[in-house]
N, C-alpha and C positions, 0 to 999 in steps of 0.2 A: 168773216172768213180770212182777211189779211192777216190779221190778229191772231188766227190760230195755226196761219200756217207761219208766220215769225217765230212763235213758238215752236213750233215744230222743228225748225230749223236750228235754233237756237239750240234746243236740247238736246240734237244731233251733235252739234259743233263743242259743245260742254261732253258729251260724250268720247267724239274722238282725243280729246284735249286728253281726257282721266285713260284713254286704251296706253297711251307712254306707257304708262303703268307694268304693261306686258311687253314691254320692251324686250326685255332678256329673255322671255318666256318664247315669244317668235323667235328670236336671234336663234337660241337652242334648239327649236323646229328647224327650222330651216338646214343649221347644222346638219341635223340629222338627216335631213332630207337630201341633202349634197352628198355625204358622205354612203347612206345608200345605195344611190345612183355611180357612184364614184365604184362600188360594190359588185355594180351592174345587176342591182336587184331592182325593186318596183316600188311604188307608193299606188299603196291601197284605199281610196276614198269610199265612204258613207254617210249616208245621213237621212232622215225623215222628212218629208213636205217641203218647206223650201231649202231645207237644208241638203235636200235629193238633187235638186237646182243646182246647188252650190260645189256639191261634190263631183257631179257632170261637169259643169264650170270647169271649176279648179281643172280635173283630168286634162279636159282639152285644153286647156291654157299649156302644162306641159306636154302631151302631146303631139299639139299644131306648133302655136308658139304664143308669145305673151306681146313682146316689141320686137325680137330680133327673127331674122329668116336662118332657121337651124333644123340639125336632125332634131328627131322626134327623142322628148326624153322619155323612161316608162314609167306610167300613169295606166291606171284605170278604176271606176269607177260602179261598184257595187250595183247603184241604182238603175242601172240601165237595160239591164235583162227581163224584162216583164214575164219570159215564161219561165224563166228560175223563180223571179220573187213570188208568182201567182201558186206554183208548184210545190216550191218549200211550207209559202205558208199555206198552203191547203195540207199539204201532207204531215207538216213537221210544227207550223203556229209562225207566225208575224214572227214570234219573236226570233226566231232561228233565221228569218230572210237575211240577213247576213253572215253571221257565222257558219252557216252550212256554207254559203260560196266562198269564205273564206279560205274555212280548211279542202276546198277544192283545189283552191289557186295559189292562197298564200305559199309562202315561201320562209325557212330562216334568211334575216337576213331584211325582208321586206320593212315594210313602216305601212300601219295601218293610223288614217288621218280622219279620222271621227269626226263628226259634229253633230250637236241634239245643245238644242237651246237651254233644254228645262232641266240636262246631266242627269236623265231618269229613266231615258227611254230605254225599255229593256230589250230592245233588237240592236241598242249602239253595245250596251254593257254586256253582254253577250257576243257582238262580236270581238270587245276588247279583252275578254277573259280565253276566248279562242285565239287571240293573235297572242295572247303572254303563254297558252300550253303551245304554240308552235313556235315558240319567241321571236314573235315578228313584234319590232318598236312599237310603241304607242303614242300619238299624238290625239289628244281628248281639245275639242274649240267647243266650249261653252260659253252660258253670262256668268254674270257677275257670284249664285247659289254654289255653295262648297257641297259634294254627296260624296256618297261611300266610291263612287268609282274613280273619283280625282285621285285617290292613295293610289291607284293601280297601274294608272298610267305612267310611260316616262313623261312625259310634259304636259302638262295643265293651261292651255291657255283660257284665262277668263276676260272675257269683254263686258265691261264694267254697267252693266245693267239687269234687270230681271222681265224688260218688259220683251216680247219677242220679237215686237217689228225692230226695236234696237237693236237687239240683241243682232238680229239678220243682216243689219246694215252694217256692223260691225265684222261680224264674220265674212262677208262677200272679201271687205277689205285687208281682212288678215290674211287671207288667202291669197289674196292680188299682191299683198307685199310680198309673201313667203315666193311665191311664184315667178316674181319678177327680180327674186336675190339670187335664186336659184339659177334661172336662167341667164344671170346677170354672170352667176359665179364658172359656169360653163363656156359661156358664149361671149359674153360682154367685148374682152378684148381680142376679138377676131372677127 
């Protein structure tokens, strides 16, 4: 058992070493995410299974706060309305649970902040294709797999794996950086 959880760890730690990689690709998130808000518009979070987790997360982290005691920046987070998600997809298909709430709320102007491990799931690419007809930004956080929806985004962040529990432990952390520049770039020095 030691043995395989050294491994484990190891190949976490090889992992975040190769996410550098996306260095520029966060930096350009973030940007955008600053400048947004700077807009006094919103960041639109989604995602599936734990990546629903992640998108809840993220919101709250801007929100509440991440390290510093501030206003609230705006955030919110697709996944958390069960009687919209349970309603759209009963009336309209899973895959519409997001871009129906989209074009309810979005806004020109916003940034919708994706995430789907496998860049397949057709309730993310659906909602990304509704935030480009009401040109609201795109931020797509995948693994390591190129698909047709990375053209469509402005920013592609891949985290450099295919397996999903990596894949997740990456994305938690792209989020907590992006999150904590942001709030850094607002709040830091005051």
């Amino acid at each position: 058992m030691k043995k395989k959880i050294k491994e484990y760890i190891k190949t976490v730690s090889n992992n975040f070493k190769l996410l550098e990689g996306q260095t520029e690709q966060i930096e350009k998130a973030t940007q955008l995410i600053v400048s947004t808000l700077e807009n006094k518009n919103k960041v639109i979070f989604c995602g599936n299974g734990g990546s629903a987790s992640d998108s809840q997360h993220l919101s709250a982290e801007l929100m509440g706060r991440y390290k510093i005691d501030r206003k609230p920046l705006a955030a919110i987070s697709l996944t958390v309305d069960t009687s919209a998600i349970t309603a759209i997809g009963n009336d309209y298909g899973f895959n519409e649970i997001f871009s129906r709430q989209l074009e309810g709320i979005g806004e020109k102007g916003d940034i919708l902040y994706a995430t789907t491990t496998s860049g397949k799931s057709q309730n993310i690419i659906k909602a990304i294709e509704k935030a480009k007809d009401l040109k609201i930004t795109t931020i797509l956080v995948t693994g390591q797999n190129i698909t047709k929806i990375n053209k469509e985004v402005d920013v592609a962040i891949h985290v450099p794996s295919d397996q999903t529990n990596f894949i997740q432990e990456m994305h938690i952390a792209v989020g907590q950086i992006i999150c904590g520049l942001v709030e850094e770039h607002f709040y830091g020095g005051k």
